[in-house]
N, CA, C and O atoms as a MOPAC input file, in Angstrom:
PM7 MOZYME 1SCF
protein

 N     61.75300 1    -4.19000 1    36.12200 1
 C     62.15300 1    -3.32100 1    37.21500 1
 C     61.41400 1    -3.78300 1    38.47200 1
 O     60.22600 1    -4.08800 1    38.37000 1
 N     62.04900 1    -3.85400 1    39.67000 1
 C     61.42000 1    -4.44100 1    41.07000 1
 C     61.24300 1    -3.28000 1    41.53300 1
 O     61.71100 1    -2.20500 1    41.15800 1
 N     60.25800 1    -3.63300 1    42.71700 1
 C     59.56800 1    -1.84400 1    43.18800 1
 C     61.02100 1    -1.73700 1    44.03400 1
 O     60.38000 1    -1.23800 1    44.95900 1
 N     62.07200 1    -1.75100 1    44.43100 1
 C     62.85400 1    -1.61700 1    45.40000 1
 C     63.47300 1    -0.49800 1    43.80900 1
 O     63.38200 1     0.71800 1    43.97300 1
 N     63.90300 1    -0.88200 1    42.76400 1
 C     64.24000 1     0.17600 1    41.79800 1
 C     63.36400 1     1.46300 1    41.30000 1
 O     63.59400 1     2.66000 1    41.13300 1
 N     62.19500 1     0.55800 1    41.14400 1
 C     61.22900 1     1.96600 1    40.86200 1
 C     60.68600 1     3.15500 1    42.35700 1
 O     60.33200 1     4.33400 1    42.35500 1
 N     60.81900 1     2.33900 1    43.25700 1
 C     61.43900 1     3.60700 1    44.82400 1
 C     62.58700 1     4.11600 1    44.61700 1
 O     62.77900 1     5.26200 1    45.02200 1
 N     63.65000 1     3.39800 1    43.93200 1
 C     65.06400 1     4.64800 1    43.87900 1
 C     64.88700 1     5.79300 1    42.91500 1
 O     65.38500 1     6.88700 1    43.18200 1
 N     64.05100 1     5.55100 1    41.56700 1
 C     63.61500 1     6.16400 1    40.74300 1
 C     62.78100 1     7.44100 1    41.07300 1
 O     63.22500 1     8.57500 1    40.89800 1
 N     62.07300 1     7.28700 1    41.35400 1
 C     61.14000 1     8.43400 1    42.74100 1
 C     61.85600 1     9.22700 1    43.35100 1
 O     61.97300 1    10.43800 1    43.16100 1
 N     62.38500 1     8.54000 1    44.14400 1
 C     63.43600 1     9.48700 1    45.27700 1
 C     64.32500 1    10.46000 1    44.37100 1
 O     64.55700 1    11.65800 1    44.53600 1
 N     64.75900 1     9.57600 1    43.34900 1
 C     66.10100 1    10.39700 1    42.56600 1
 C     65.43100 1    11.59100 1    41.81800 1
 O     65.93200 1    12.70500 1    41.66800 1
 N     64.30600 1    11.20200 1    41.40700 1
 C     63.09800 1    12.20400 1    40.58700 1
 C     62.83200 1    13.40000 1    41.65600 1
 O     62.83400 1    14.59000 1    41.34000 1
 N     62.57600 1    12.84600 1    43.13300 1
 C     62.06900 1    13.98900 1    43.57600 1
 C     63.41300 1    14.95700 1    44.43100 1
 O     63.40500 1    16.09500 1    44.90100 1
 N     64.47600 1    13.90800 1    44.35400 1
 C     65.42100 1    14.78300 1    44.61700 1
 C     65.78900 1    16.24300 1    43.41300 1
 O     66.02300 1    17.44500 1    43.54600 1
 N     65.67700 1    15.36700 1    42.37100 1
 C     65.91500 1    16.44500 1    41.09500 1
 C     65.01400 1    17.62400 1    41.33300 1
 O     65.50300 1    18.71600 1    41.62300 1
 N     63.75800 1    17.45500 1    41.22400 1
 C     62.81700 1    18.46800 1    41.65100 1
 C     62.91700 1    19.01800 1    42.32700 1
 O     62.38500 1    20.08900 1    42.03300 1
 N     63.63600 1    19.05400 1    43.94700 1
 C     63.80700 1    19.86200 1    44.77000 1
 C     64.79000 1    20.38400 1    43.93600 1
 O     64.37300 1    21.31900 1    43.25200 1
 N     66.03500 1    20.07000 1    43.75600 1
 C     67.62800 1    21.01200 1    43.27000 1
 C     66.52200 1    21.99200 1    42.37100 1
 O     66.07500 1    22.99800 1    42.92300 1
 N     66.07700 1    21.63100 1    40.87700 1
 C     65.09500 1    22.25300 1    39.97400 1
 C     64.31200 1    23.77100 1    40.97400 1
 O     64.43100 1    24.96500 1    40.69900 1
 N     63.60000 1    23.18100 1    42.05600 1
 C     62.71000 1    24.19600 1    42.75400 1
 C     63.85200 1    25.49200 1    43.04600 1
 O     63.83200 1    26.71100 1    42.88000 1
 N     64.64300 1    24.69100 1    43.46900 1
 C     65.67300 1    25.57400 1    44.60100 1
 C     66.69300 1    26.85500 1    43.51000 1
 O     67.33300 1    27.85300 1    43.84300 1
 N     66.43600 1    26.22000 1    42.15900 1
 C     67.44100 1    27.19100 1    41.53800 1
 C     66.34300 1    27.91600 1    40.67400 1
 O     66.67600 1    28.76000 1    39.84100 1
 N     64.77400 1    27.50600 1    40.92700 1
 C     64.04000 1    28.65600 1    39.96400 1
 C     64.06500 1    29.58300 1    40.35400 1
 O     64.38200 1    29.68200 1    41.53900 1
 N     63.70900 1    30.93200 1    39.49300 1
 C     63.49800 1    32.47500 1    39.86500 1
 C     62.21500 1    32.13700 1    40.06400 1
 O     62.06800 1    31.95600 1    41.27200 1
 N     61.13300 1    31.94800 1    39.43300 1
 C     59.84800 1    32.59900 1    39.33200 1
 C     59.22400 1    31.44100 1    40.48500 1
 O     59.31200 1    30.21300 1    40.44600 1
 N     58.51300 1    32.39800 1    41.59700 1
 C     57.65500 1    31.59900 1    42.40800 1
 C     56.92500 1    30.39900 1    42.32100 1
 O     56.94700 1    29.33600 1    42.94100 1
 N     56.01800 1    31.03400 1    41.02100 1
 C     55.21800 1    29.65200 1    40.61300 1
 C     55.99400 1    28.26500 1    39.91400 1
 O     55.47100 1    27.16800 1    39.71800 1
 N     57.08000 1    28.58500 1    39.67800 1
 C     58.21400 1    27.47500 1    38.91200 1
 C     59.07000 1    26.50800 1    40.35900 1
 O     59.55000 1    25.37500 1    40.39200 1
 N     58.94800 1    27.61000 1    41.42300 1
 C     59.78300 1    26.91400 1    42.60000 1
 C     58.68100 1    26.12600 1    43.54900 1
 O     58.97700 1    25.19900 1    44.30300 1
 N     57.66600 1    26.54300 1    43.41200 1
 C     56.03800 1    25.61700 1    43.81600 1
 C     55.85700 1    24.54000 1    43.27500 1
 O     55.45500 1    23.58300 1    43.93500 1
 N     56.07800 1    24.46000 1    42.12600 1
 C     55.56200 1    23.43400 1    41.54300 1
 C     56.57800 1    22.49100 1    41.22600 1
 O     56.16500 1    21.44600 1    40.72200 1
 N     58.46100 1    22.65800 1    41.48700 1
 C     58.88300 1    21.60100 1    41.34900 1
 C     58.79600 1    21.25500 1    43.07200 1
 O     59.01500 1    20.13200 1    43.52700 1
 N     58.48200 1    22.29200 1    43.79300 1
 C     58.25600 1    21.19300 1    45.32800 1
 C     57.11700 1    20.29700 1    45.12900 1
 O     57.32700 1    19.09400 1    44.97200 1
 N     56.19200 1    20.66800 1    45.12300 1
 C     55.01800 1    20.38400 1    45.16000 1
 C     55.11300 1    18.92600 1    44.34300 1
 O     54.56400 1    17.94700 1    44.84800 1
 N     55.88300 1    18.79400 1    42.96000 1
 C     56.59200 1    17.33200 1    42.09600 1
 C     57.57800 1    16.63400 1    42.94300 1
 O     57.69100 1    15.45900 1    42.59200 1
 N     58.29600 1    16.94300 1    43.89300 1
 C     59.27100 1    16.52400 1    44.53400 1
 C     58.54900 1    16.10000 1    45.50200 1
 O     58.80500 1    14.93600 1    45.81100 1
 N     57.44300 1    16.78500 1    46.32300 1
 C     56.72000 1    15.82600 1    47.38000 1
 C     55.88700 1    14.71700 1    47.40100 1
 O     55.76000 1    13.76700 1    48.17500 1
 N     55.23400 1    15.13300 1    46.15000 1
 C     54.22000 1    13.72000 1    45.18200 1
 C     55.24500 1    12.47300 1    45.06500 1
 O     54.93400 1    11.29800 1    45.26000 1
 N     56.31100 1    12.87300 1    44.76900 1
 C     57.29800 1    11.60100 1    43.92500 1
 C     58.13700 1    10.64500 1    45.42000 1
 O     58.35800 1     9.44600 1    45.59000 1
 N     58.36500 1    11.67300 1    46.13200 1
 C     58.68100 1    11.06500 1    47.48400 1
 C     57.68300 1    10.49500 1    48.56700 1
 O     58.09200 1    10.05800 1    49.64300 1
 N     56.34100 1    10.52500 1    48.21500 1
 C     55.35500 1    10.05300 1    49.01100 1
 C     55.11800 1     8.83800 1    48.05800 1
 O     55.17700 1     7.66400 1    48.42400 1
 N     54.89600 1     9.17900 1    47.04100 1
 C     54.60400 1     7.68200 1    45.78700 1
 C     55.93900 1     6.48000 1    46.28400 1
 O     55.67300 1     5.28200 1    46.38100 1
 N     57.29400 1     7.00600 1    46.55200 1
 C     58.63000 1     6.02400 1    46.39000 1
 C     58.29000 1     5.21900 1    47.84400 1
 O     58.54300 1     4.09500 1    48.27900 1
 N     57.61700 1     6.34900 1    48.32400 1
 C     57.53800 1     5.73700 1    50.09000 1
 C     56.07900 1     4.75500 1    50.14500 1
 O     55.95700 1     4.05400 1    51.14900 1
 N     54.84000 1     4.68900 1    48.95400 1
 C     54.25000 1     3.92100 1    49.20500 1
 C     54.38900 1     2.85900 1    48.19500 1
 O     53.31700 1     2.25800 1    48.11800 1
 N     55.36000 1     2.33600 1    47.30700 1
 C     55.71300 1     1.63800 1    46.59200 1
 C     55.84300 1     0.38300 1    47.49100 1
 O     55.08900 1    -0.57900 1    47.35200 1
 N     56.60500 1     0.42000 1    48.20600 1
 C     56.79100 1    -1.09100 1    48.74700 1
 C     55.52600 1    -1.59700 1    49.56200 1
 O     55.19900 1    -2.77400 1    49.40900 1
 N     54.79600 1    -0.79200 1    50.41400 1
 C     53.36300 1    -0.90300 1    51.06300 1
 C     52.39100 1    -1.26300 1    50.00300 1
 O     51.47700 1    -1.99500 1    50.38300 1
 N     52.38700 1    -0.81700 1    48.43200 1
 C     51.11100 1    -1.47100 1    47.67400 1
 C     51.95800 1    -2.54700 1    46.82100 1
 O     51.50300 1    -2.77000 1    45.69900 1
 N     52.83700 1    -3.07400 1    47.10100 1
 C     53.53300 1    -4.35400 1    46.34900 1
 C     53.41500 1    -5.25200 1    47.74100 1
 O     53.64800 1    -6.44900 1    47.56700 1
 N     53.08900 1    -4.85500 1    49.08800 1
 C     53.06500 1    -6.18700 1    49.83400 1
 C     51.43000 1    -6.08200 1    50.06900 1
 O     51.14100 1    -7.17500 1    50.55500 1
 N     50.39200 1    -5.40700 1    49.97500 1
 C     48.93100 1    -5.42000 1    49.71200 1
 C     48.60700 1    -6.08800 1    48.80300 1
 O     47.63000 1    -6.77000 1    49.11100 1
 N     49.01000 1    -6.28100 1    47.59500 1
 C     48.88900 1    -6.75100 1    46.13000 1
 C     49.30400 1    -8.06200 1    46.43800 1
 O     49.08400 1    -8.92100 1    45.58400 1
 N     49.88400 1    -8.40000 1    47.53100 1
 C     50.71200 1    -9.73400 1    47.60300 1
 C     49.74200 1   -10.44400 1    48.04200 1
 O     49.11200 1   -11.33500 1    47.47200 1
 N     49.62200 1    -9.93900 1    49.27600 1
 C     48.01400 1   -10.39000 1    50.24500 1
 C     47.28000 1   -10.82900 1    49.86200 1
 O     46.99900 1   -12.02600 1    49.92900 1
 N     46.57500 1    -9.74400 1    49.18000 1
 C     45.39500 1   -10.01700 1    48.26000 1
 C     45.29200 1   -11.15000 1    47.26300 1
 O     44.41200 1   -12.00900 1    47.22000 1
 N     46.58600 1   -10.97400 1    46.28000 1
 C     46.92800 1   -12.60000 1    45.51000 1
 C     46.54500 1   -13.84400 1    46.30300 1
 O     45.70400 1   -14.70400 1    46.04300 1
 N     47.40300 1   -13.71600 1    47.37000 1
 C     47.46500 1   -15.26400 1    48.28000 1
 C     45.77000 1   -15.16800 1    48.43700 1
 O     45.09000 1   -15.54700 1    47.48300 1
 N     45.25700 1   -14.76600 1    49.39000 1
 C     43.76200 1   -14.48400 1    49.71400 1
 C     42.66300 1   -15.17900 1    48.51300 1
 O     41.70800 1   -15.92400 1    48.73400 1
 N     43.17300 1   -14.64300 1    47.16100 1
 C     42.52800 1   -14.38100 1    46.16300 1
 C     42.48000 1   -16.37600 1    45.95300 1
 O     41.58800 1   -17.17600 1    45.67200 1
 N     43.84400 1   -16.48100 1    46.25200 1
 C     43.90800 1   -18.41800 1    45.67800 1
 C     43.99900 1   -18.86800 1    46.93300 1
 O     44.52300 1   -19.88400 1    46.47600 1
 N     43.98800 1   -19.03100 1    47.84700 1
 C     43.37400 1   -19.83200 1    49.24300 1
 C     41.41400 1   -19.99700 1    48.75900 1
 O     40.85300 1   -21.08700 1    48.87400 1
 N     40.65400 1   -18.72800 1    48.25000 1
 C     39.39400 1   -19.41900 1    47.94400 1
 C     39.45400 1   -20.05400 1    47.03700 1
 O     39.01700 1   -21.20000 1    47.13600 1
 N     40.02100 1   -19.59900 1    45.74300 1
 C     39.87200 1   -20.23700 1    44.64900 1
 C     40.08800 1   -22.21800 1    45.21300 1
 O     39.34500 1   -23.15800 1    44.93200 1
 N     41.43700 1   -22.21900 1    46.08700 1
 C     41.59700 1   -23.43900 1    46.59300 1
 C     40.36800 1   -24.13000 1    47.32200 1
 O     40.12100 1   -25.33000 1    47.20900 1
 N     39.52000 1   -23.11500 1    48.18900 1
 C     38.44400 1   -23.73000 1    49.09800 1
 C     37.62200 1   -24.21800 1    48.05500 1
 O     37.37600 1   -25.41400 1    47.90100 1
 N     37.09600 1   -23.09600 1    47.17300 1
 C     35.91400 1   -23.76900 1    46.49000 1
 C     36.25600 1   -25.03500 1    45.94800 1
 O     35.48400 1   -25.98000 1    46.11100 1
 N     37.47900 1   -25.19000 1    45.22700 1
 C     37.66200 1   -26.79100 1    44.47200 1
 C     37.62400 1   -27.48200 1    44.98800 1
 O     37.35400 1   -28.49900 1    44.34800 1
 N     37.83900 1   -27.73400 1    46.67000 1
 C     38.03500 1   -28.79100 1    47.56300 1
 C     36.49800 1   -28.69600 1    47.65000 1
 O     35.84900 1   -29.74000 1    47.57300 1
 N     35.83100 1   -27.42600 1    47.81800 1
 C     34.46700 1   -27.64200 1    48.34100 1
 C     33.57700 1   -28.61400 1    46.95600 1
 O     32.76100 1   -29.52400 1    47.10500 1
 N     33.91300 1   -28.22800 1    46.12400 1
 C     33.33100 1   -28.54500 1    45.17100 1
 C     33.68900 1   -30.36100 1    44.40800 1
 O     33.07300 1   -31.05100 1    43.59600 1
 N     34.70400 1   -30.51700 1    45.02600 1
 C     35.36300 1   -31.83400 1    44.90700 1
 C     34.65100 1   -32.62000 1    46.12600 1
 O     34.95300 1   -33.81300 1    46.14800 1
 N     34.02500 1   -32.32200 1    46.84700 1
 C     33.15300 1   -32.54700 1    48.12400 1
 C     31.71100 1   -32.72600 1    47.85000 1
 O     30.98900 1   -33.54500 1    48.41800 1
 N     31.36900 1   -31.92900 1    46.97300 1
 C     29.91200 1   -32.06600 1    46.04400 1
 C     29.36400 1   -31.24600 1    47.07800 1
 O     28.28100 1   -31.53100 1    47.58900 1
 N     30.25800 1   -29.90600 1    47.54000 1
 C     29.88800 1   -28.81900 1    48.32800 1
 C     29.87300 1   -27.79600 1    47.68100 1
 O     30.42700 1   -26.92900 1    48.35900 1
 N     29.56300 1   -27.42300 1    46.78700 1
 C     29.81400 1   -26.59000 1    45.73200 1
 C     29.06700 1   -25.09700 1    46.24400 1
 O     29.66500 1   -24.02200 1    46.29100 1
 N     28.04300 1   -25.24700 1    46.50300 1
 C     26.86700 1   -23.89900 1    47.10100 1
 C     26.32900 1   -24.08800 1    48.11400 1
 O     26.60200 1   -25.20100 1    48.56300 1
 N     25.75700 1   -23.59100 1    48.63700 1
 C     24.31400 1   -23.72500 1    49.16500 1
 C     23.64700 1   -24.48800 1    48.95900 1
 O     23.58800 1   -25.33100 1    49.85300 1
 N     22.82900 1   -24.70300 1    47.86100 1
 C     21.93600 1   -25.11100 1    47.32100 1
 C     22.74800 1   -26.28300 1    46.58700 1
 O     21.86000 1   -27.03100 1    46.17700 1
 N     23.38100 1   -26.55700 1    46.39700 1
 C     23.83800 1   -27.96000 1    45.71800 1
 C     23.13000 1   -29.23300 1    45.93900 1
 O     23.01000 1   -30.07700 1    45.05000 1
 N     22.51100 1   -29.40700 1    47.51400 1
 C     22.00500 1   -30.39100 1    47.77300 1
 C     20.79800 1   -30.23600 1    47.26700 1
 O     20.30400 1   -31.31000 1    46.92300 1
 N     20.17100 1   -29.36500 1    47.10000 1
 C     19.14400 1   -29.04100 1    46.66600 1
 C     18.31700 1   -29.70300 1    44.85600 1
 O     18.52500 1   -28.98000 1    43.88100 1
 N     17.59300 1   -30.82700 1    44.67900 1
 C     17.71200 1   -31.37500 1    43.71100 1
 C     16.27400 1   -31.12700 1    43.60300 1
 O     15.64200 1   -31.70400 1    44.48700 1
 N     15.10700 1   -29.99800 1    42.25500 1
 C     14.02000 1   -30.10100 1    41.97100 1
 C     13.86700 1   -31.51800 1    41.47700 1
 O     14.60600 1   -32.35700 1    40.96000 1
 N     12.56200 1   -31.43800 1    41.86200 1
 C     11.89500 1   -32.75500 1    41.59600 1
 C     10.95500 1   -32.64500 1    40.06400 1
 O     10.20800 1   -31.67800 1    39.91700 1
 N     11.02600 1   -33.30600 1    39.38300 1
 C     10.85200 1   -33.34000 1    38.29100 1
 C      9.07700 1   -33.35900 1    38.15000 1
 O      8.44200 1   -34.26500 1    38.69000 1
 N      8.48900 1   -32.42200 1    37.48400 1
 C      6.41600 1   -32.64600 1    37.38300 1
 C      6.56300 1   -31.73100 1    38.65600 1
 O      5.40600 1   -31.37800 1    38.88500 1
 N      7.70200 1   -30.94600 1    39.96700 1
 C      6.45000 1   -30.74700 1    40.59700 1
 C      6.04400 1   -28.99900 1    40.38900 1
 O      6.85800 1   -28.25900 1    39.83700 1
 N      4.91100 1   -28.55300 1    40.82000 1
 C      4.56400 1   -27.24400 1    40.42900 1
 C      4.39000 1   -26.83400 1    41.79500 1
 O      4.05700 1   -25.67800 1    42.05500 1

């Protein structure tokens, strides 16, 4: 399922919940399918915003992974890489 389906899924969910709210008798039954109908329509509406964050972050995540290998293919590996103890000293 692509988030563009699992946002129609939501919407259709929280549409149900409203019709559900709108035909309960008891107060606390017509609260709480709004209250499910507004959760599900704020979730459908941030579905596509944390699938292009998640995207970001991926790329981000392998652009370093890429730096370090080049760095490290460089014999740039750390900081301290150049850094070679000397053997006996105290």
């Amino acid at each position: 399922m692509d988030d563009e389906q699992l946002a129609d899924m939501h919407r259709f969910l929280a549409e149900h919940h409203r019709k559900l709210g709108r035909e309960a008798v008891l107060d606390v039954v017509t609260q709480y399918h709004a209250d499910l109908a507004q959760r599900l329509a704020d979730e459908a509406a941030l579905i596509g915003r944390r699938a292009s964050i998640a995207q970001r972050l991926r790329e981000g995540e392998q652009r370093k992974k890429e730096e370090l290998r080049e760095k490290a293919a460089a014999g740039l590996q750390s900081p301290n890489a150049a850094f070679v103890p000397l053997l006996g000293a105290k």
